[in-house]
C-alpha positions in Angstrom: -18.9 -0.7 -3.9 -21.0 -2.5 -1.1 -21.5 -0.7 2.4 -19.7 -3.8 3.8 -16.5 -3.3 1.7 -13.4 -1.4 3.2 -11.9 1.1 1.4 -8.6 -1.2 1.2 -8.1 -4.5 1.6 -7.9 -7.0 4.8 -4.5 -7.1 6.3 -2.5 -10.3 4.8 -5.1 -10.7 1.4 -3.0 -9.7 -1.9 -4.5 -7.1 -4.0 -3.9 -6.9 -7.6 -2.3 -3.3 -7.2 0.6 -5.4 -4.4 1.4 -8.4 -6.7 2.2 -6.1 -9.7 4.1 -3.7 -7.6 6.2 -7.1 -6.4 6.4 -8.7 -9.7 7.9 -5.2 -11.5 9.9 -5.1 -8.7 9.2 -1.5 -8.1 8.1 -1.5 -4.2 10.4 -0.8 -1.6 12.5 -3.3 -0.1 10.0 -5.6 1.7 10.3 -6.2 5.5 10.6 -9.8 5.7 9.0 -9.6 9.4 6.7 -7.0 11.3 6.4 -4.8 12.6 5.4 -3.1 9.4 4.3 0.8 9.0 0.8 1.6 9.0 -0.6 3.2 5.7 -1.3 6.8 6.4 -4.4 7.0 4.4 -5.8 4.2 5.6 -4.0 2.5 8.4 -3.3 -0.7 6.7 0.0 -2.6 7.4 2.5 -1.5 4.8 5.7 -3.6 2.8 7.9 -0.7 4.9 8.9 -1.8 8.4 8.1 0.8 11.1 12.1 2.2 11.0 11.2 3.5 7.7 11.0 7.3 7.5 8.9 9.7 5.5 5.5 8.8 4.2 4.9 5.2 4.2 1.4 4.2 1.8 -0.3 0.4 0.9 0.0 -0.7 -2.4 -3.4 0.2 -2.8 -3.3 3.9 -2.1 0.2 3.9 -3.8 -1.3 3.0 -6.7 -4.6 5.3 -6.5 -2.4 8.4 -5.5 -0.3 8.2 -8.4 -3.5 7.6 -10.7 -4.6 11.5 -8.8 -1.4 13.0 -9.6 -1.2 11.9 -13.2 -4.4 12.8 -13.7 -4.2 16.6 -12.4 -3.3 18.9 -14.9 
């Protein structure tokens, strides 16, 4: 990965990881406006609006959490 490349990506670009999640249908119930949760690995903006409780991830750390935890044996 380039020095100039975050970590996840700019807020309102669609990542691979988000349109799969959206076409399986297995996100949460997207917040059709702001304001949305912030990621709390990486601060992005979130489908969850802010009302949402518990912890609230992107699609992108969603996805690379899960790939941790399956991995871990």
């Amino acid at each position: 990965m380039a020095d100039d490349e975050s970590y996840c990506a700019a807020p309102g670009t669609d990542t691979a990881a988000a349109a799969a999640v959206r076409a399986l249908g297995l996100g949460p119930d997207a917040a059709t406006e702001g304001p949305f949760a912030a990621c709390v690995l990486c601060q992005e903006p979130t489908e969850y609006p802010e009302s949402h409780k518990g912890t609230t991830l992107c699609p992108v750390c969603a996805w690379q959490e899960a790939e941790r935890q399956a991995c871990s044996g």
